[in-house]
N, C-alpha and C positions, 0 to 999 in steps of 0.2 A: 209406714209412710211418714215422711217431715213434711211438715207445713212452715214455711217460713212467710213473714209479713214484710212487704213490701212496699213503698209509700204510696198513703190513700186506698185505692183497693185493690192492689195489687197484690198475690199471695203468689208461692211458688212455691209447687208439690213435688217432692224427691221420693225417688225409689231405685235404692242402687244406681243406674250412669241414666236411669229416665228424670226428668225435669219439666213438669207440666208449669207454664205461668198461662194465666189467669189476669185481662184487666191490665196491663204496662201502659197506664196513661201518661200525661203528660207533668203528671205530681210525683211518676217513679221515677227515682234514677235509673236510666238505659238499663247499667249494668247488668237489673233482673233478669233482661236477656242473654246474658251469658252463660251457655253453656243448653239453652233452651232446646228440648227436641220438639215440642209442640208447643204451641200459643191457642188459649183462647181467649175469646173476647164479648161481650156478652153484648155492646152495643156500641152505637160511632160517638157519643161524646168524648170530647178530648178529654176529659181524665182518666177516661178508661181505654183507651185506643190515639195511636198518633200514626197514622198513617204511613209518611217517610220514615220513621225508627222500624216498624212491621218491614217495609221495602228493603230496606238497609238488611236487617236480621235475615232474610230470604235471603238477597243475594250474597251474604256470609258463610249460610249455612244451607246447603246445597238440600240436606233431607230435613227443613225445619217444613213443616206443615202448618196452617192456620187454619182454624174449626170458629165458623161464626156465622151470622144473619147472613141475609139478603142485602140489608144496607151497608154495611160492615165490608161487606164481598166486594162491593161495587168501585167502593172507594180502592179497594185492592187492587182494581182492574188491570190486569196484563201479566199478572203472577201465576197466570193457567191454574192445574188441577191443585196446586199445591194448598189454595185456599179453598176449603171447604164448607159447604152450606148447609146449616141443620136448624130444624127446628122444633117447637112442644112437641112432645112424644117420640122422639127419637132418640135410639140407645147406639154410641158405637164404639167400639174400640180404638184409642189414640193412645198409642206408641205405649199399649200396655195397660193403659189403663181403662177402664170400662165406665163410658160417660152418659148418663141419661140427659135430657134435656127439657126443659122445664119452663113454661111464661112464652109472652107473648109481646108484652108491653112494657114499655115504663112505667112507674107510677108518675100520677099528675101533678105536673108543678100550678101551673094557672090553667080552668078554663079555656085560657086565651090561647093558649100555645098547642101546639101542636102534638101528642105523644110520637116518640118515636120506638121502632121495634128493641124488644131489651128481650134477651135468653138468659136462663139460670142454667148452670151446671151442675149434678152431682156428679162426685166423683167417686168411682170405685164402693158406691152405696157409703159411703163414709163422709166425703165433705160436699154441703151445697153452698156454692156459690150464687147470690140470684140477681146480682147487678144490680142496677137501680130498681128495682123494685119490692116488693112485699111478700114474693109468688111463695104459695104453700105446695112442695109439692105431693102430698100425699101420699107418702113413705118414709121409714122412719130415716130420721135422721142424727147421726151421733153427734157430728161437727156441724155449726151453723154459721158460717161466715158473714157477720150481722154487721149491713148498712149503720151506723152508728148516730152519723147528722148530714144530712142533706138541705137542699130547698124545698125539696118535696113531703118533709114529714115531720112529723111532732113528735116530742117526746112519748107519749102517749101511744102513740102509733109503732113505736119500737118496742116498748113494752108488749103492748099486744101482741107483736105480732113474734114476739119471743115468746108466749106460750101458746100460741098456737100452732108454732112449728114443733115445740118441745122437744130440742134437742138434747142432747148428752152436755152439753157443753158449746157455747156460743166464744166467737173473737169479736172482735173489734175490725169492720174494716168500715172507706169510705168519710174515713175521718180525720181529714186533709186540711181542713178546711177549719179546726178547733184549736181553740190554744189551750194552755193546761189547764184553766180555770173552766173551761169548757167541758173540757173532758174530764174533770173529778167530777163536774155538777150529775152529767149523764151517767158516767162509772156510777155515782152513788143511787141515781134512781131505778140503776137495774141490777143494784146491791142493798145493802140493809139501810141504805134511805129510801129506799121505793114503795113501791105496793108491793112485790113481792111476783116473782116467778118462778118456774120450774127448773131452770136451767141456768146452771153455773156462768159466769160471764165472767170474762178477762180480757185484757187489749196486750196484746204483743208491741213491744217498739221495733220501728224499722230494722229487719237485719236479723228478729228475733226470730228462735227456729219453737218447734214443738214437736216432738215425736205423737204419736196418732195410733 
């Protein structure tokens, strides 16, 4: 499997002529959707989903499929069967690949505000993806597609929550929003400036691929 990164948290996973993307907000260039056979999408904020681009890729691509929430779905509305609705504890096969499903929520930005539904993905036992949130999903994990900076979290809280998934090997997604000074500070605190974890960490630039 290639794992390519794609802007903010977009990633796109190849396997021979399949192309799973993950997350085409409104921080990826369209493009990611090129050549897509499924799309997920793990919740409805605009970085990670844009509604009319999702509309547009359907009516381009006759067998593209969409795998996401409730909320996610709704916003889809008039796309029939093609978008699909899954959620915690649900395993299912898309376009070849075997996807467990994981969380429930976002994590909290303010008290104030409201959480809205967030789903993580594994894929094929090999990459989770967890959307805006922290979700552990209690199986191992090789690849960890790790939030990097958000509103909702602290340095600290990434750390953490990068050894408590203890992956093989963590990326960089979700990190749209950082300029280079940003991202050496955090690169370093979950490298040999930090406290220290279990799991190798690197950030892909846009466009960069990884074999898996």
């Amino acid at each position: 499997m290639e794992l390519t990164k794609h802007g903010h948290a977009c990633v796109v996973l190849s396997e021979g002529e399949r192309r799973l993307v993950i997350d085409p907000g409104a921080f990826t260039d369209p493009v990611a959707l090129d050549g897509a056979t499924a799309v997920l999408v793990t919740h409805e904020h605009a970085d990670h989903f844009v509604a009319d681009r999702l509309r547009a890729a359907l009516e381009a691509t006759p067998s593209l499929e969409v795998w996401t929430n409730r909320s996610v779905a709704a916003a889809l509305e008039g796309a029939g069967s093609r978008v699909r609705v899954v959620g915690a504890g649900d395993a299912v096969t898309i376009t070849g690949f075997e996807v467990q499903v994981h969380g429930e929520l976002h994590a909290e930005i303010h008290p104030e505000l409201p959480r809205v539904a967030n789903i993580g993905f594994l894929v094929d036992e090999q990459v989770f993806h967890p959307g805006d949130a922290f979700t552990v999903p209690g199986t191992p994990v090789p690849t960890l597609l790790l939030p990097l900076h958000a509103p909702w979290s602290r340095a600290a809280d990434v750390i953490d929550y990068v050894r408590e998934v203890h992956a093989d090997q963590a990326f960089a997604v979700h990190d749209g929003l950082l300029n280079d000074t940003g991202l050496g500070v955090l690169s370093g605190l979950l490298g040999e400036r930090g406290p220290g974890t279990p799991t190798p960490y690197a950030r892909l630039a846009p466009g960069e691929s990884v074999e898996l």
